[in-house]
C-alpha positions in Angstrom: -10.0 14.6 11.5 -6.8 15.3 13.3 -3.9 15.5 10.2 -0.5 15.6 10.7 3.2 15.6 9.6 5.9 13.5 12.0 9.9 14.2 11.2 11.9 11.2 13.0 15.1 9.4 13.2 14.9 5.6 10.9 17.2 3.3 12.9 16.8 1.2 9.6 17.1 4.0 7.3 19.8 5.9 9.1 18.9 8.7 8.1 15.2 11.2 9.2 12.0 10.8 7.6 8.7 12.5 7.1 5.5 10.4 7.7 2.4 12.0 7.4 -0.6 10.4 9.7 -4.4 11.2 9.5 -6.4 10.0 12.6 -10.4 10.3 12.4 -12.0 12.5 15.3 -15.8 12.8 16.3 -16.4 15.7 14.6 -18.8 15.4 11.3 -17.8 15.6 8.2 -18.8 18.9 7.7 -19.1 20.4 11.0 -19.3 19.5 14.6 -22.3 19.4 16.2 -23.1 17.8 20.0 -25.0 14.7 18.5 -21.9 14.0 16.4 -19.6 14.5 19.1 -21.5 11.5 20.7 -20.0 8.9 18.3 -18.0 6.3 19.7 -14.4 6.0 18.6 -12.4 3.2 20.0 -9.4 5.0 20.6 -8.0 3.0 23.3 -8.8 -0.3 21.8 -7.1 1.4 19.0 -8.5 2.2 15.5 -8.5 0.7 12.0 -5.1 1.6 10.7 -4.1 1.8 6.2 -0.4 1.8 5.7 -1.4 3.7 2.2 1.9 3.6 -0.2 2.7 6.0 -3.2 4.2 5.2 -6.4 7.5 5.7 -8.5 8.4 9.5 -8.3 6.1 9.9 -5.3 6.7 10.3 -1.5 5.0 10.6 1.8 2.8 13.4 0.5 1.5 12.3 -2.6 -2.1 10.9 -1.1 -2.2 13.9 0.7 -1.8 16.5 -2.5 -3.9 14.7 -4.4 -6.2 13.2 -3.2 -9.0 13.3 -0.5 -7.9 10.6 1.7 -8.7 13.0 4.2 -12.4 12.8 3.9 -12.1 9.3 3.5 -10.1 8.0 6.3 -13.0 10.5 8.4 -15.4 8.7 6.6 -14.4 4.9 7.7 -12.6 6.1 11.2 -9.8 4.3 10.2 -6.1 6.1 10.5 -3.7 6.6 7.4 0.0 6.3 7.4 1.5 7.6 4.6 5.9 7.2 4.3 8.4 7.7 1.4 10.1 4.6 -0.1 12.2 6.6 -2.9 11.7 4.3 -6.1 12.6 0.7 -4.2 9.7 -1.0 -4.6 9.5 -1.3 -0.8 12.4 -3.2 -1.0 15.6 -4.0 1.4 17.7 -2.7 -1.8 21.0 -4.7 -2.3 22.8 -1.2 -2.8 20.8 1.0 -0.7 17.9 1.8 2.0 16.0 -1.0 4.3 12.4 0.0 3.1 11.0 -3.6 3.7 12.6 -3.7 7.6 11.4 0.1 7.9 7.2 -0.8 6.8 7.3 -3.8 8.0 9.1 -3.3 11.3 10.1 0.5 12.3 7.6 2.3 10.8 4.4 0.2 12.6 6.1 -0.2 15.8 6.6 3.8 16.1 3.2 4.2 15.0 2.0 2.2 17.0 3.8 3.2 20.0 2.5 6.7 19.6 -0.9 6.9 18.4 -3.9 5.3 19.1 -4.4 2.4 16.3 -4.9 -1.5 16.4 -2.2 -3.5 17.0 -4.4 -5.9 15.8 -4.0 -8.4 12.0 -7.1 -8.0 11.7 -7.4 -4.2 12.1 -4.2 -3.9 10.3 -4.4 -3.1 5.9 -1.8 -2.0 3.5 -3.0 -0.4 0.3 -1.1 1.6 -2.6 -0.9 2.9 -6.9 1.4 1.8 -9.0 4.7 0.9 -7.8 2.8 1.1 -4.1 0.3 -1.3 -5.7 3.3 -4.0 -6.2 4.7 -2.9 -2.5 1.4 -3.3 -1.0 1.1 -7.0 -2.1 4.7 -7.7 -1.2 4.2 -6.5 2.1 0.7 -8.4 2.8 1.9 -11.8 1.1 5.2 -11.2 2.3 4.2 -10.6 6.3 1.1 -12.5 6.0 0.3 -12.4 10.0 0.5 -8.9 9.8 -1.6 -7.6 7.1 -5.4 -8.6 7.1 -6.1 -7.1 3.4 -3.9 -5.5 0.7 -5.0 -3.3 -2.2 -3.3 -2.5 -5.5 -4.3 0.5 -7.9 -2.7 0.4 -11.1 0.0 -2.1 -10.0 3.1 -3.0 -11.1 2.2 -6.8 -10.0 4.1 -8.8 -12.7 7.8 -7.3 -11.7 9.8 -9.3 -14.3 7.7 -8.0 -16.7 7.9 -4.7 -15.3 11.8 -5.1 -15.2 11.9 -6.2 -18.8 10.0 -3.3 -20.1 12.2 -1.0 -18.5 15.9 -2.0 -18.1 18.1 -0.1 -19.8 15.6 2.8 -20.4 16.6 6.5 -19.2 12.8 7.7 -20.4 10.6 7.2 -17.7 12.2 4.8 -15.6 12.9 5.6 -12.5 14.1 2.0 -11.7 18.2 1.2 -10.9 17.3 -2.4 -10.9 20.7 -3.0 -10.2 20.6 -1.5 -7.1 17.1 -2.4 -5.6 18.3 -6.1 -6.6 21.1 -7.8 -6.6 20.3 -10.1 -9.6 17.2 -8.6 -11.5 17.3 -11.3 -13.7 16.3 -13.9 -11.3 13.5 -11.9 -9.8 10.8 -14.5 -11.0 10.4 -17.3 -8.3 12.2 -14.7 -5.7 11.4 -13.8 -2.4 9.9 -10.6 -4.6 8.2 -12.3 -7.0 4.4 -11.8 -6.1 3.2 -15.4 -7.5 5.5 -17.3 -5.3 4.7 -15.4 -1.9 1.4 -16.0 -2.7 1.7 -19.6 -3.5 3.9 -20.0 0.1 0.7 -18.2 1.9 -1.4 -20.5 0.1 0.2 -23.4 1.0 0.4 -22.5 5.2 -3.1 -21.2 4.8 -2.3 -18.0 6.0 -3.4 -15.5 3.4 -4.5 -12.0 3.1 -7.3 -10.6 1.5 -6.4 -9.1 -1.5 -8.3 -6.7 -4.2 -6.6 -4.8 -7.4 -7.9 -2.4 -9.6 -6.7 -1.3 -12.8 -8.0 1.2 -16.0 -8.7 -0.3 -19.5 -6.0 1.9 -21.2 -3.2 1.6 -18.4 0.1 0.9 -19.7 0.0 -1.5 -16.6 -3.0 -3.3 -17.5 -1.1 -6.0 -19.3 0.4 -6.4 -15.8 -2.9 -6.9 -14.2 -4.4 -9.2 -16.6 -1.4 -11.5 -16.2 -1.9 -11.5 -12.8 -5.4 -12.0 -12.8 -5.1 -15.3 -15.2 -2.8 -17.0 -12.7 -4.7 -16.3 -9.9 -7.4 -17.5 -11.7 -5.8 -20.9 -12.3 -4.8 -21.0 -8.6 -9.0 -20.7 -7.6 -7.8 -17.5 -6.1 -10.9 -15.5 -4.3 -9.3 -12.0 -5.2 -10.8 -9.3 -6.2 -10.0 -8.2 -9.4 -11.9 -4.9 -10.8 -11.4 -2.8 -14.2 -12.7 0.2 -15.7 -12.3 2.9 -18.0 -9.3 5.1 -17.0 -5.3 5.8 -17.1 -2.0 5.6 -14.9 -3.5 8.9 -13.6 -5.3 10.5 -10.2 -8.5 10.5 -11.6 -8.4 6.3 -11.4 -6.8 6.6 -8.0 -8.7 8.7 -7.0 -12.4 7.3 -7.5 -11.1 3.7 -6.7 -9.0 4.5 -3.2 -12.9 5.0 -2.2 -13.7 2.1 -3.4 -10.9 0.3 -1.9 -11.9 1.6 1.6 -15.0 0.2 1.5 -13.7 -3.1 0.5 -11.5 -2.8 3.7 -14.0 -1.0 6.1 -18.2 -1.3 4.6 -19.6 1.2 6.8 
């Protein structure tokens, strides 16, 4: 696979940015041979592309250092975009960056403008852990025609809850709600409150696919269940899977593979 790191001006962000970007080539996994270099790889009708978002503390490297995304972007020819949000939850912040306009907006167009992926909805998936788990919901029930599945590992789905939990806490929270938000207290039937883009998508029959994973003993599991239920009582066809594990790589780790497959069965 071809792997690499882009530095370029965000007309959103005003400021640069580092995205990293794995494309799949025709070389094996292991080595390249003639018969592999034989595979077909639809580069100009443009590849499978994962917007693939990291967490709170994370950036545009996180997949990338720990994980092997790598081998598993190779294994389901499908390209990875990896960018930093800071901790926003991928929002437009009311004192800060445009994240939302910059994933949504800048960020595909320059990738797509540049290398060769789908421009395609339905080549087109957004997946990410823990505060990326919440962002890549948002931004699939949020842009519904743009998005054809989103994953979340370890997510931070319920954000009022996740807001309640935290506010006011200097250990371990990353979060200046204040800033990310302009009134966190109303966040609950917001334009970020996952349960009510999902109920608009619903109603206009327009939505994505959507799959989240959490561990057993996740502090975040509370999170999950509560999402779960509702969707649940909406007749929602998500997939919802559990397991042993913690708010740790190891779970990412093992599941990200499994979230590929849901996205790309090869």
């Amino acid at each position: 696979m071809a792997s690499m790191n882009c530095n370029y001006y965000s007309f959103s962000l005003k400021h640069n940015v580092d995205i990293n970007i794995i494309i799949p080539t025709p070389e094996g996994n292991e080595q390249i041979t003639s018969e592999e270099t034989q595979k077909a790889y639809p580069y100009e009708a443009g590849l499978p592309v994962l917007y693939l978002l990291h967490g709170a503390y994370g950036d545009h490297s996180s997949w990338m250092r720990f994980s092997n995304i790598e081998r598993y972007a190779q294994k389901h020819c499908v390209a990875v975009v990896m960018a930093s949000a800071d901790n926003s939850f991928y929002q437009d912040m009311y004192c800060g960056n445009k994240y939302y306009t910059f994933f949504t907006e800048e960020l595909p167009a320059f990738v797509q403008s540049i290398f060769p992926v789908s421009k395609r909805r339905e080549d087109t998936f957004v997946a990410g852990l823990s505060m990326g788990g919440y962002g890549a919901w948002f931004l699939g029930l949020s842009k519904p025609e743009q998005y054809a599945k989103a994953a979340s590992l370890s997510g931070a789905l319920d954000l009022e809850m996740a807001y309640e939990q935290t506010k006011g806490s200097d250990d371990g929270a990353p979060f200046h709600w204040d800033r990310i938000f302009q009134d966190p207290t109303a966040i609950k039937g917001s334009d970020a409150d996952l349960m009510t883009l999902y109920d608009r998508c619903e109603k206009v029959g327009n939505l994505p696919e959507l799959y989240f994973a959490c561990g057993t003993e996740d502090f975040v599991y509370d999170m999950n269940t509560s999402i779960r239920t509702q969707l649940e009582e909406r007749g929602s066809k998500a997939v919802y899977v559990e397991g042993p594990g913690q708010h740790d790589w190891y779970f990412w780790e093992a599941y990200i593979q499994k979230v590929l497959q849901w996205m790309l069965p090869v």
